[in-house]
N, C-alpha and C positions, 0 to 999 in steps of 0.2 A: 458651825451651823449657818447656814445660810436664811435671808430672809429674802421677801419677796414683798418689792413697793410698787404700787400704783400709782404711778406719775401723769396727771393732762394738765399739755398745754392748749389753754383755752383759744388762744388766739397765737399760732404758730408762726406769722409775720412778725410778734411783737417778740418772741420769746430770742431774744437778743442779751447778753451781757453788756453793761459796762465798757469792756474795751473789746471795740469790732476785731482785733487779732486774736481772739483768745474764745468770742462768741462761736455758737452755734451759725453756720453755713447754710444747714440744712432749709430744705421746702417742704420734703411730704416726708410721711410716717417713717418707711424704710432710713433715708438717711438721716433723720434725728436721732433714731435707734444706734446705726452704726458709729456716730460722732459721738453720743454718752457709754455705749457699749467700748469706744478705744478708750477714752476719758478714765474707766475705772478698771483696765485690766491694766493700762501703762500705768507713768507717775509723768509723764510727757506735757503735759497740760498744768499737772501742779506745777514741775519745773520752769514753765512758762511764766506761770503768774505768780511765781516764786519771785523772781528777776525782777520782774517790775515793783516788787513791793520796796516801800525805803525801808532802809536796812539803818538798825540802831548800832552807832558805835561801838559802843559797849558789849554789842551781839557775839556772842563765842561760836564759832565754826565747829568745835567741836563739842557743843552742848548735846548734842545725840539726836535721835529722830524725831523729825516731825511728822505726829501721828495723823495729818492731814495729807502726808506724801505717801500713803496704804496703798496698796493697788490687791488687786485681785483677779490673775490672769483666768480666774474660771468663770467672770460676770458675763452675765447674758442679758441682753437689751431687746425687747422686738416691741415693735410699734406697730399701730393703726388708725389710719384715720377715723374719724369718729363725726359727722357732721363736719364744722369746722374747725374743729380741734383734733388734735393728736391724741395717742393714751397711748403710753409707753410702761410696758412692764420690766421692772428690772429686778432680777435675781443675784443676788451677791453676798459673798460673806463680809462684805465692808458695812462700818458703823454707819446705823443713818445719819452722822455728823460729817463723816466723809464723802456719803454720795449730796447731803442737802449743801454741800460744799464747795463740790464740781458743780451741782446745779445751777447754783448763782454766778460761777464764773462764763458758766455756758449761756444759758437764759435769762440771767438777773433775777429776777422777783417775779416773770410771767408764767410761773410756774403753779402748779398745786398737788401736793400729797392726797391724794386721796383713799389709799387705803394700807395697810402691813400686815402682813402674814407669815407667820414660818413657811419656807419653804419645802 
């Protein structure tokens, strides 16, 4: 079952991650949409900031998946400007653990949920 989340960024210049290789690129509506729309159909993005996390000794390789590495090849993303912020709706069958997940790596914390729905 899929849901469908209401996502504005309020102020689209600031909606930057943490580390500029792994951040959101995007200016206007359309390509914020396309950059969270690859974000949760690949797993490209978590393998990214998979790599860069430190890695505990003790860590088994074969401990099995990590349920933050989800993708969802049938997610849809579409964006619009909105004044000066963006509103991005995103439909997917991924946990909202997984997309408020990608979010932070993409935008950090300039982000806001504003609404969920079945889709």
């Amino acid at each position: 079952m899929s849901t469908r989340y209401f996502i504005r960024l309020p102020d689209p210049e600031q909606a930057r991650g943490s580390d500029a290789e792994l951040s959101f690129t995007a200016h206007g509506a359309d390509g914020f949409a396309e950059q969270l729309q690859a974000a949760l159909r690949s797993d490209a993005l978590y393998e990214r900031w998979k790599t860069r996390q430190p890695r505990d000794e003790d860590e088994d390789a074969d401990e099995g998946s990590d349920p933050l590495a989800a993708t969802d090849p049938g997610a849809t993303v579409s964006g619009e400007q909105s004044d000066l912020s963006i509103d991005l709706v995103v439909t997917t069958a991924l946990s909202g653990h997984v997309l408020k997940h990608r979010l932070r790596i993409l935008a950090g914390s300039h982000w806001e949920l504003r609404d969920v729905r079945d889709a």
